[in-house]
C-alpha positions as CSV (number, residue, x, y, z in Angstrom):
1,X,-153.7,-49.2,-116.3
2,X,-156.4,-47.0,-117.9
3,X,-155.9,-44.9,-114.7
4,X,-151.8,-44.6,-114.8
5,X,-151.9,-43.5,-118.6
6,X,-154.5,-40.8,-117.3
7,X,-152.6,-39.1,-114.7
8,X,-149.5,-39.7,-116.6
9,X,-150.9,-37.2,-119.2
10,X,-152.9,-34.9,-117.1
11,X,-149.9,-34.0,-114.7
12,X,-148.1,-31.7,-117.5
13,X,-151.8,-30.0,-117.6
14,X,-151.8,-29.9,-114.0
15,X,-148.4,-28.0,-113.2
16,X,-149.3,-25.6,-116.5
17,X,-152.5,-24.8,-114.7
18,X,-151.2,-24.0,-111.3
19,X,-148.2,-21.9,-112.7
20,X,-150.7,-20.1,-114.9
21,X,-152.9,-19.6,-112.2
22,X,-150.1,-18.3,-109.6
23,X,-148.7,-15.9,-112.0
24,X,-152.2,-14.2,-112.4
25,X,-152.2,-14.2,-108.4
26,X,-149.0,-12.4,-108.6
27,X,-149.7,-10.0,-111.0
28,X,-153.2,-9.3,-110.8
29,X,-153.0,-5.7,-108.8
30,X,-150.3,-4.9,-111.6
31,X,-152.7,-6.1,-114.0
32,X,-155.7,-4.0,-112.9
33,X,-153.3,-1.1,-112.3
34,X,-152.0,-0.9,-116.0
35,X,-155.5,-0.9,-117.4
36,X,-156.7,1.8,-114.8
37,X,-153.8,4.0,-116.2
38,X,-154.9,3.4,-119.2
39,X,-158.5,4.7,-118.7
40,X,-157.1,8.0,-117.3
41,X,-155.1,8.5,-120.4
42,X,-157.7,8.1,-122.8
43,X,-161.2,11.4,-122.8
44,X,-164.1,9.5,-123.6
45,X,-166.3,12.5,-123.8
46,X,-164.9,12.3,-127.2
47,X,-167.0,9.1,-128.1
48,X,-169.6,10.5,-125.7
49,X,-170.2,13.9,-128.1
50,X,-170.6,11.5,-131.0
51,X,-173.0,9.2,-129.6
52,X,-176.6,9.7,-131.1
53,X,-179.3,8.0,-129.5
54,X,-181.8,6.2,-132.0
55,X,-185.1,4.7,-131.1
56,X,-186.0,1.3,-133.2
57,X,-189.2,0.2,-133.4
58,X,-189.5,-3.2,-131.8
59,X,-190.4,-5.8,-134.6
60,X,-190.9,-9.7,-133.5
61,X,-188.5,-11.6,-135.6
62,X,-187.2,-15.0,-136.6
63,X,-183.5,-15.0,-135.7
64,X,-180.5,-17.1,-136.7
65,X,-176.8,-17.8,-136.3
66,X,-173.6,-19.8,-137.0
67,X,-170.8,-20.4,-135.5
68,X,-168.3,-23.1,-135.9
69,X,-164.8,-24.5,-134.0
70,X,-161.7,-26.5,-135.2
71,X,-159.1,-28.7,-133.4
72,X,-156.2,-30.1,-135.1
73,X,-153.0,-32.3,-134.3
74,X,-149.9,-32.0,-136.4
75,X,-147.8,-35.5,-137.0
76,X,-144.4,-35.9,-139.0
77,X,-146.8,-35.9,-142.6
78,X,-150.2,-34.8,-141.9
79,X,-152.7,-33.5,-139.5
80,X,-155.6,-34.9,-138.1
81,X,-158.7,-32.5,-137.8
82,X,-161.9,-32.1,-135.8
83,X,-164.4,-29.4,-137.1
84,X,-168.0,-28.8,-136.5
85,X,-170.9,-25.8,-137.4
86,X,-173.7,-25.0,-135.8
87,X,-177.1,-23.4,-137.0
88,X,-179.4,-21.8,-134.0
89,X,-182.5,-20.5,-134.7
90,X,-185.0,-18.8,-132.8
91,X,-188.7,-18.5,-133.4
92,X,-190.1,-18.7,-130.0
93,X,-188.5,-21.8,-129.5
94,X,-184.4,-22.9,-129.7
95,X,-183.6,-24.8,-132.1
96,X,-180.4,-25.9,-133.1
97,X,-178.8,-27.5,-136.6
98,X,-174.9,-28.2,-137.1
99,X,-172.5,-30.8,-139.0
100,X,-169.2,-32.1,-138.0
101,X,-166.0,-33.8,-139.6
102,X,-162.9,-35.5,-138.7
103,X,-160.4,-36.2,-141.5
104,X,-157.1,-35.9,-142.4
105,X,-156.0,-33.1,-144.2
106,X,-153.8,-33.4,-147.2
107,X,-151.3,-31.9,-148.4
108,X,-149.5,-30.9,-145.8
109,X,-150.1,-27.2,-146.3
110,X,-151.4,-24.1,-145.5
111,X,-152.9,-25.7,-142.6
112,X,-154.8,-23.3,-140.9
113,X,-156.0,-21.5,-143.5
114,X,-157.7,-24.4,-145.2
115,X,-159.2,-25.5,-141.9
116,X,-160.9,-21.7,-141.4
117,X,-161.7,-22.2,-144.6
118,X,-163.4,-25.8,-144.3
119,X,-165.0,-24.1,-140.9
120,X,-166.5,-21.4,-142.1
121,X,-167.6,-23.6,-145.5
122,X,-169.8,-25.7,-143.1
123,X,-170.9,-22.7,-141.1
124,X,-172.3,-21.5,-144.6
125,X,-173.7,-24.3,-145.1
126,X,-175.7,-25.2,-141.8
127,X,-177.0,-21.8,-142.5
128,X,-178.1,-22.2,-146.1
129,X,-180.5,-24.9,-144.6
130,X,-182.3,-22.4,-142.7
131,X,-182.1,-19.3,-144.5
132,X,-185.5,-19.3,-145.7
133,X,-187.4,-19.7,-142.6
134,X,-185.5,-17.0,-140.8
135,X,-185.6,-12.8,-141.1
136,X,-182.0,-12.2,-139.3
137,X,-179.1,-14.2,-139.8
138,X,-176.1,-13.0,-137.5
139,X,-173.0,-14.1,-139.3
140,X,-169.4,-14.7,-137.5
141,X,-167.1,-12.8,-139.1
142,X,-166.2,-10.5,-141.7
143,X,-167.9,-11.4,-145.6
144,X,-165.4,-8.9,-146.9
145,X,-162.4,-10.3,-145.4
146,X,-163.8,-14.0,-146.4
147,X,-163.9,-12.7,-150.1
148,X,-159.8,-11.9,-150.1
149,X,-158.1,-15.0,-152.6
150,X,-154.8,-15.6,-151.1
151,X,-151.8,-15.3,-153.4
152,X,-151.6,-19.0,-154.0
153,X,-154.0,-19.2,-156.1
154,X,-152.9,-17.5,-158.7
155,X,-150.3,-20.2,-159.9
156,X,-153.0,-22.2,-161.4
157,X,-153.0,-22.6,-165.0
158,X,-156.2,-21.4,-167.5
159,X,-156.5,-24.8,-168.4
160,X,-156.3,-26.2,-164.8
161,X,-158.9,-23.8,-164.1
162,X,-161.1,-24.8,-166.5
163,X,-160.3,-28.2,-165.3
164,X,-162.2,-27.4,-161.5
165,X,-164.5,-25.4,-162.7
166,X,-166.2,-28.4,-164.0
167,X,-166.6,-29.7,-160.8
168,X,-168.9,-26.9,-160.0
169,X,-172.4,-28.6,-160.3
170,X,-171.0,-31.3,-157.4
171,X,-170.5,-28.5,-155.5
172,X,-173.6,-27.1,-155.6
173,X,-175.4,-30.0,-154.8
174,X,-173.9,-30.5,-151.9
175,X,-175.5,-29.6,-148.8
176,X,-173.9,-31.9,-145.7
177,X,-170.4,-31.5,-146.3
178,X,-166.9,-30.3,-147.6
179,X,-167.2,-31.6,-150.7
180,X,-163.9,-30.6,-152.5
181,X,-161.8,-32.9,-150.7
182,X,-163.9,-35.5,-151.6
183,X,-164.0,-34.9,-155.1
184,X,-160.0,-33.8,-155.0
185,X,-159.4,-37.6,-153.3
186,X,-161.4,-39.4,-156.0
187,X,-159.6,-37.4,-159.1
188,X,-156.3,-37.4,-157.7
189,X,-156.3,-33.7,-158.1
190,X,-152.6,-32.0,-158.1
191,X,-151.9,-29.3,-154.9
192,X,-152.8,-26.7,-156.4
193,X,-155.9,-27.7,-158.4
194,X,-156.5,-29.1,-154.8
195,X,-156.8,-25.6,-153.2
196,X,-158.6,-24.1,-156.3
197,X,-161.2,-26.4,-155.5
198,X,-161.1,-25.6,-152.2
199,X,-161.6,-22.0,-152.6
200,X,-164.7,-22.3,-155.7
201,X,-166.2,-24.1,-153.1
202,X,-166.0,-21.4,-150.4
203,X,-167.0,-19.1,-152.6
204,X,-169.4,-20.9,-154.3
205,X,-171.3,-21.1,-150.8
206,X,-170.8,-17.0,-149.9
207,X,-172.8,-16.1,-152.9
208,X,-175.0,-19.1,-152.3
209,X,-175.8,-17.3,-148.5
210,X,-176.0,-13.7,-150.0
């Protein structure tokens, strides 16, 4: 039975695969051909002139980084999501950190840009753990672009600001998770006071990182 319910789902992935793979068969000369037209057309002694050598002094370092991943399944009135960060560190030795979820996500909106934001949240966070014992931390992605509110936001009353804000010191004691949805379950928090909260906290852990 276990076996039948398998290949009942894997054969869709099966025929996507081998179509996927014969069309790159059949293209792949027209492929290599439209990006060797495309070197011809483009003078890189251009970026060759502007390329200054510089000689760095080699330095033995402790190095770090984060990364994270997200998964998600839409149903008719939520979405289920997998997420996990990971810390590596080098001082010699690998050594590797990270924290995961699965939860539901509620409301049922702006779904991927709350799950980037929960990602990267836990990124931070893995990282914050090993900050001090590393000289170079090598972030994924932009800080700048991280910093951008989106438009949303805005909606929120003074008073409903206020209102998160107070939810702050929770915040900054946690260490392990996304915390804002915890605290938005427990207080029945209204959608938009939900993604305030949401937001403080990603913020809350850039400046905590810089």
């Amino acid at each position: 039975m276990l076996y039948q319910s398998f290949y009942y789902y894997s054969a869709p992935i099966k025929i996507m695969l081998q179509s996927t793979y014969e069309a790159f068969a059949r293209k792949r000369k027209e492929l290599q051909n439209y990006v060797e037209n495309l070197k011809s057309r483009t003078d890189f002694t251009v970026f060759r002139d502007e390329w200054r050598e510089v000689e760095i002094e080699a330095k033995e370092s402790i190095a770090g980084a984060e990364d994270g991943s997200v998964n998600h399944r839409k149903y008719k009135s939520l979405v289920l999501y997998a997420l996990n960060a990971t810390s590596v560190i080098y001082d010699g030795k690998l050594r590797m950190d990270g924290i995961a979820d699965i939860d539901f996500l509620y409301p049922y909106r702006y779904v991927r840009d709350r799950l980037s934001l929960y990602m990267t949240i836990l990124e931070i966070k893995t990282a914050l753990k090993h900050i001090k014992n590393i000289d170079i931390l090598m972030l994924d992605g932009s800080i700048y672009a991280d910093l951008l509110a989106p438009r949303e936001l805005y909606s929120l009353s003074m008073e409903g600001r206020n209102k998160i804000l107070s939810y702050l010191p929770e915040i900054e004691r946690s260490s392990n998770e996304v915390i804002s949805k915890k605290i938005a379950r427990e207080e029945r928090l209204e959608n938009e006071e939900i993604f305030f909260l949401e937001y403080i906290e990603y913020l809350y852990s850039i400046s905590a990182l810089l």
